[in-house]
N, CA, C and O of each residue as an XYZ file, in Angstrom:
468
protein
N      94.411    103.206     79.142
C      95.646    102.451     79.289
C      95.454    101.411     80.385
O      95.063    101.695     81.517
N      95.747    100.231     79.982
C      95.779     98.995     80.967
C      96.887     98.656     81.886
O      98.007     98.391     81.450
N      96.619     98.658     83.088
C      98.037     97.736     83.645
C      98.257     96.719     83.440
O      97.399     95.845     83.306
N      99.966     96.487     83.327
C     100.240     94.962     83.245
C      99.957     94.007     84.205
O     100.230     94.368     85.350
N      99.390     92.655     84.059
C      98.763     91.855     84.729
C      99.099     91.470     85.838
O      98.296     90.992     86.640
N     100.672     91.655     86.122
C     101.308     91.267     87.013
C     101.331     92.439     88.296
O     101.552     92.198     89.483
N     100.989     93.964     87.585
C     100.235     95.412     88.604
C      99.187     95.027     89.244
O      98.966     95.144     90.449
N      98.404     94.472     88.276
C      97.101     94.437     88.416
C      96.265     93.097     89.547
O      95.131     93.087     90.026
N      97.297     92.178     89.653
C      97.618     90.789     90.058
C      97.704     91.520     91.614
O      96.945     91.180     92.522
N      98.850     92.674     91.781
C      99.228     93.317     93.452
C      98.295     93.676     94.397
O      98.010     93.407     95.564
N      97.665     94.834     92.898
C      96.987     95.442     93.650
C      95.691     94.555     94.312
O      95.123     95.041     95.291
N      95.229     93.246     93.765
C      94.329     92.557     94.000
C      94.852     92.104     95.640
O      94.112     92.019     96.620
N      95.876     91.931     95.611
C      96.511     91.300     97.013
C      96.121     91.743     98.033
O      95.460     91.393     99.011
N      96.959     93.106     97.424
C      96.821     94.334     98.241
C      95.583     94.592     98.952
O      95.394     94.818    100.147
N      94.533     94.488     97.678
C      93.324     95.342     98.659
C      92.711     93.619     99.468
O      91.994     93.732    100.462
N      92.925     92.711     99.152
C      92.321     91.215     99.509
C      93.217     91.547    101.557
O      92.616     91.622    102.629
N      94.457     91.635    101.332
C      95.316     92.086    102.230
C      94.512     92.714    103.229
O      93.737     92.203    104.037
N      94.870     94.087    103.010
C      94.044     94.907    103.792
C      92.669     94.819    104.216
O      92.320     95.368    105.262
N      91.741     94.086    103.394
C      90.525     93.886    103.724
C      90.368     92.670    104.928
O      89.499     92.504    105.785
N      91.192     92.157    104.706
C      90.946     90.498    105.726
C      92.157     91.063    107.191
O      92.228     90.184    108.049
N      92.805     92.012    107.429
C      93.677     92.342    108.607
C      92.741     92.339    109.836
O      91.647     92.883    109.686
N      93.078     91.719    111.188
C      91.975     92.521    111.933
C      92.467     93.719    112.167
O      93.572     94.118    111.800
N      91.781     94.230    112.689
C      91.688     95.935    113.098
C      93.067     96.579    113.719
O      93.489     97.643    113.265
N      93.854     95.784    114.939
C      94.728     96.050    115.150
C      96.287     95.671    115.294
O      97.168     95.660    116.153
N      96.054     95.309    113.666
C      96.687     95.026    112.408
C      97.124     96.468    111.554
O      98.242     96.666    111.078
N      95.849     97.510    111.480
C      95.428     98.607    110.705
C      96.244     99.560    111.404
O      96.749     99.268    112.488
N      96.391    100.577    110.910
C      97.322    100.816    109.918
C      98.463    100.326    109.708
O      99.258    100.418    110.643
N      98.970     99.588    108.314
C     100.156     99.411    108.268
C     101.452     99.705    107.392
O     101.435     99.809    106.165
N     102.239     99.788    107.956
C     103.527    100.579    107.144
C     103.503     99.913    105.420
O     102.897     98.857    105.237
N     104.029    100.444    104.519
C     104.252     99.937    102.885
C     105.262     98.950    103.446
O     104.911     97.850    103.021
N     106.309     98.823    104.170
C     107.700     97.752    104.074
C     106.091     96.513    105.264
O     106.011     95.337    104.908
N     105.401     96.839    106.095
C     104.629     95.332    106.531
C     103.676     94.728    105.138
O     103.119     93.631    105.108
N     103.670     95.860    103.929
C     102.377     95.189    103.302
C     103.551     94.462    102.529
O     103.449     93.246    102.368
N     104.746     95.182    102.002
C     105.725     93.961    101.029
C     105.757     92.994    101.685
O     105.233     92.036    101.117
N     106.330     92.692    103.126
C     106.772     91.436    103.870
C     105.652     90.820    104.081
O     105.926     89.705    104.525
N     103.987     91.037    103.951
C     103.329     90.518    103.780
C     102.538     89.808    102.836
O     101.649     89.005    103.121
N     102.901     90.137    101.716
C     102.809     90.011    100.543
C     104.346     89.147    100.138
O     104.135     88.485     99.122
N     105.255     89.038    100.447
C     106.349     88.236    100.430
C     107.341     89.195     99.011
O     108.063     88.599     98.211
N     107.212     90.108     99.007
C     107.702     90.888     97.983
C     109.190     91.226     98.209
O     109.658     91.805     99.188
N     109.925     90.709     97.004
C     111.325     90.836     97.443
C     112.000     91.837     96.373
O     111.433     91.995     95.292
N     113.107     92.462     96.636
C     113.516     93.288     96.168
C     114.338     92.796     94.548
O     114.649     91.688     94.112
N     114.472     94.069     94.029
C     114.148     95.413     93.706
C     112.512     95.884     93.932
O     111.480     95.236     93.756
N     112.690     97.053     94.319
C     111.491     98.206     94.015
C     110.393     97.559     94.848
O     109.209     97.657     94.525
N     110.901     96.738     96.177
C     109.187     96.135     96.715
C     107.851     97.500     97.587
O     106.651     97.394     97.843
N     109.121     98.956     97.845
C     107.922     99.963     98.404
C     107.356    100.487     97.211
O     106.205    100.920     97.150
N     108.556    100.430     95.791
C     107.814    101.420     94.786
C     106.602    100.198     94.425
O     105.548    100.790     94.194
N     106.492     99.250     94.350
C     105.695     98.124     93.642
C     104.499     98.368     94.554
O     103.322     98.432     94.199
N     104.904     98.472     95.571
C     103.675     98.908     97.049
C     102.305    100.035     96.526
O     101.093    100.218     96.415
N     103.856    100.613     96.319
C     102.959    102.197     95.796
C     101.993    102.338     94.657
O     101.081    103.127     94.409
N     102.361    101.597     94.225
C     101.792    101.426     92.311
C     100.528    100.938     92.691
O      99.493    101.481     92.304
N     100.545     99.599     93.679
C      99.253     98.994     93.552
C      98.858    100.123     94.442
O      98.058    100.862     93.868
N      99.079    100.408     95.352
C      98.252    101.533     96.369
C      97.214    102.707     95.725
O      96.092    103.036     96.109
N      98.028    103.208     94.595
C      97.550    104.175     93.991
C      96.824    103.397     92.885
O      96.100    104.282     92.430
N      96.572    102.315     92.186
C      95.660    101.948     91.529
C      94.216    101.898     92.250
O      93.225    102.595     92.034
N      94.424    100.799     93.224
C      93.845    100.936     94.137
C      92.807    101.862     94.469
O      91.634    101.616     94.750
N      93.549    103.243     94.378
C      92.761    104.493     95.021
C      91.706    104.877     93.676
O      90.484    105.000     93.756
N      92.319    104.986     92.775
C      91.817    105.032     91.161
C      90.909    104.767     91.225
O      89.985    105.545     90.988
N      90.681    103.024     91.722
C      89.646    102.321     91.568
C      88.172    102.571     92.459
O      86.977    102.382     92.235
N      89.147    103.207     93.808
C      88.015    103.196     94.763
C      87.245    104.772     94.285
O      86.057    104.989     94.527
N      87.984    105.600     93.707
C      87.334    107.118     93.588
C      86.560    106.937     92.432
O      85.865    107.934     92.236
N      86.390    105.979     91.511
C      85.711    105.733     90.602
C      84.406    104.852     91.045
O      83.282    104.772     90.550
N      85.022    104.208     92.203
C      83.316    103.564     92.786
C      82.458    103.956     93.691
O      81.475    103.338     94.099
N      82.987    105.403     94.126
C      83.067    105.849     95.440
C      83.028    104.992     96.726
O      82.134    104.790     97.548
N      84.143    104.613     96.633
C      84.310    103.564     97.941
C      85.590    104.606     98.774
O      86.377    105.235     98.068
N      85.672    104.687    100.295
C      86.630    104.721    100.487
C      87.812    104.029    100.393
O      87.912    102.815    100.221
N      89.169    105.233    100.571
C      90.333    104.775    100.351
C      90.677    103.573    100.967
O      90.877    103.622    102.181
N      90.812    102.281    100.272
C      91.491    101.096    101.003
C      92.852    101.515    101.439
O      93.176    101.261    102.599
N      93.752    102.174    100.589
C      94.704    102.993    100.375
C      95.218    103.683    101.665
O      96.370    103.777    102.089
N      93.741    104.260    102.303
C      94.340    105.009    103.216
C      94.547    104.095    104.591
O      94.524    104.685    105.672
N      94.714    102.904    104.559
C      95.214    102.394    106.143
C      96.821    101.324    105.425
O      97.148    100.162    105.665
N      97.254    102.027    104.826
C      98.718    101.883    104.634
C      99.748    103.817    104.996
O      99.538    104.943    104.543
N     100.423    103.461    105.640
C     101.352    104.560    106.728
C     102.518    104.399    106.094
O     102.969    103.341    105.657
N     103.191    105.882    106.032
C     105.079    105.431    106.095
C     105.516    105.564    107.452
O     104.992    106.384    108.205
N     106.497    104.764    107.829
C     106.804    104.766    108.671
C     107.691    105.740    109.319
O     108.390    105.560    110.316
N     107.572    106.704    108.668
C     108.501    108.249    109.285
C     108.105    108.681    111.318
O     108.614    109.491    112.093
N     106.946    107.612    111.477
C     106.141    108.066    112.448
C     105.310    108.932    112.828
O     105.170    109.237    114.013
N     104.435    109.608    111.562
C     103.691    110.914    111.817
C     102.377    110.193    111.911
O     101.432    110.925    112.205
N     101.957    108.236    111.629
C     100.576    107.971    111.220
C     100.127    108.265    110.404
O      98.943    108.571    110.548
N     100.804    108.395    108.820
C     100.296    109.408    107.985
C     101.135    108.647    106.752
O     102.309    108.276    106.764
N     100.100    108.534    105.643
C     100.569    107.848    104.171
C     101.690    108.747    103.868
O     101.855    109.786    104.507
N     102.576    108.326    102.775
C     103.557    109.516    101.835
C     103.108    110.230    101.499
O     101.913    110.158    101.786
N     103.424    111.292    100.796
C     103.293    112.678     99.904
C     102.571    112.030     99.012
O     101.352    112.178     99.094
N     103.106    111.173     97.961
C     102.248    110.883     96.971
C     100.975    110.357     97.300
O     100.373    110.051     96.270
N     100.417    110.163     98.191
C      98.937    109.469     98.423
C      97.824    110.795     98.638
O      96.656    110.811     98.247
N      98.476    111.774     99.299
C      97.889    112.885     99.199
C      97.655    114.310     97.472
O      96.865    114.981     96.808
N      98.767    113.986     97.631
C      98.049    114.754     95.874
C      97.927    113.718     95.101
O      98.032    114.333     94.040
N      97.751    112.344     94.698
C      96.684    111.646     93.843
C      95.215    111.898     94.854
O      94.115    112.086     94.335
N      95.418    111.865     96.265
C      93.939    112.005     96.464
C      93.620    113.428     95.893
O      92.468    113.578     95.488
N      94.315    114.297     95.820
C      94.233    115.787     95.613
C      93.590    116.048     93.740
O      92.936    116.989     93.290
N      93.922    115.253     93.291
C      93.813    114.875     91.779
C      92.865    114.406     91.756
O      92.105    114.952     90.956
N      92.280    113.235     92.490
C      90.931    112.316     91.736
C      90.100    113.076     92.534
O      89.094    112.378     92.659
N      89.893    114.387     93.315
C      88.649    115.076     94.079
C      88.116    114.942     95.003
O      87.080    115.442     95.440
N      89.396    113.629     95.711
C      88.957    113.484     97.311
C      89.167    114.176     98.367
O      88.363    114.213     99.299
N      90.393    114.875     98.341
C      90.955    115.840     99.289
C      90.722    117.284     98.835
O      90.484    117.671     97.691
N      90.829    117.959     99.885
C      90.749    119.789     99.366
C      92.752    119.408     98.979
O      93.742    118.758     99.317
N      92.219    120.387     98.074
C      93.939    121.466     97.409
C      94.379    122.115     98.304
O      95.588    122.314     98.184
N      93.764    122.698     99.480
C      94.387    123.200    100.792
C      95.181    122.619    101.592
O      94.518    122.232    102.555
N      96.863    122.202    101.765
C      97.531    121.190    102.192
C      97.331    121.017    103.930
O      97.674    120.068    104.635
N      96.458    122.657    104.429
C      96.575    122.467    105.713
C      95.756    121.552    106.499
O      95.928    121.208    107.669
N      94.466    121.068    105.347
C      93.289    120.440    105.852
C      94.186    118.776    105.614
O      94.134    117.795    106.357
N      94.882    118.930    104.455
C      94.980    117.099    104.486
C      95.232    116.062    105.558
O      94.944    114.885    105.338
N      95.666    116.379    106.507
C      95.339    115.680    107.738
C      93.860    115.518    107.801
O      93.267    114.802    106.994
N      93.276    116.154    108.718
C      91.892    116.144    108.562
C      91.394    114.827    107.505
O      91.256    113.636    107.783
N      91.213    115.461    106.356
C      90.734    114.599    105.504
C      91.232    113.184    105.198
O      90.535    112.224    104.870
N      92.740    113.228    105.384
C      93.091    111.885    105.722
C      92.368    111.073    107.055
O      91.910    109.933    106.964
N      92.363    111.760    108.099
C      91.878    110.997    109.568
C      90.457    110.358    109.012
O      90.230    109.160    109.183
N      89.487    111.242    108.319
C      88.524    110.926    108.225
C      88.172    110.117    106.954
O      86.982    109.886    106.740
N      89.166    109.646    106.046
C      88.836    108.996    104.899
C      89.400    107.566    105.601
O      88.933    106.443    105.410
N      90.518    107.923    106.452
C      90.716    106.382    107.009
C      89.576    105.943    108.091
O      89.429    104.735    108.279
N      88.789    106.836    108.788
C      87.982    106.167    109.639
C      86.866    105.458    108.709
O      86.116    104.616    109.202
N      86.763    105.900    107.075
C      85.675    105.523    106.495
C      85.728    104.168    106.071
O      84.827    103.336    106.189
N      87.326    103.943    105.358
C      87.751    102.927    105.235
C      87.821    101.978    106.067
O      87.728    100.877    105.524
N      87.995    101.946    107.566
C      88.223    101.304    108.516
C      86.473    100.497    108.755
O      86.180     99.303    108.821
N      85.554    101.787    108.837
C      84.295    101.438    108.951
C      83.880    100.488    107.614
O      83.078     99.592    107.876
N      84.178    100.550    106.692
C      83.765    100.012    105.180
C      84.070     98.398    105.485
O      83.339     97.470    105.137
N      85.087     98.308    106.079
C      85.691     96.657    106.255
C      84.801     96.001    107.355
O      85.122     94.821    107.496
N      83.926     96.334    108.066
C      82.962     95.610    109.562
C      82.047     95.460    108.629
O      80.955     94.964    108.908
């Protein structure tokens, strides 16, 4: 199944986005990547999300780290949504053990972080 061009168009942003930030820029909330991306409402965190998680699709299929993972909600924990953790939990990046996903988050974002120098 294909995304529509206009998904597929985001997520390009998205990862172009994140790749060109400097460093302490990184991590940034889903509402800085819409306003950076100029994304206006309806649905600009769910639209966030969509490309985020393509995104991840893409990278677990190339084994690249998560670009994915230096986008945060801003609840203040430093830490993606729920959903970023069980799709990682799904494509075989994270353990199924919810107590480690920290962990494995810290260290998939330091990979990502390193992947962009």
């Amino acid at each position: 199944m294909t995304r529509p061009d206009s998904e597929t168009a985001l997520g390009l942003q998205v990862r172009k986005l994140l790749g060109t930030a400097p460093d302490d820029a990184l991590p940034m909330t889903y509402q800085q990547v819409a306003n950076a991306l100029g994304l206006m409402p309806p649905r600009t965190i769910q639209r966030v999300t969509q490309a985020l998680e393509q995104l991840m699709r893409e990278d677990a299929v190339a084994q690249r780290p998560f670009i994915s993972s230096l986008v945060i909600s801003r609840r203040g924990d430093d830490m993606p949504a729920a959903g970023f953790f069980e799709l990682a939990v799904q494509l075989g990046r994270f353990s199924e053990d919810a107590s480690r996903h920290e962990t494995d988050y810290r260290a998939e974002r330091q990979q990502a972080l390193e992947s962009l120098r």
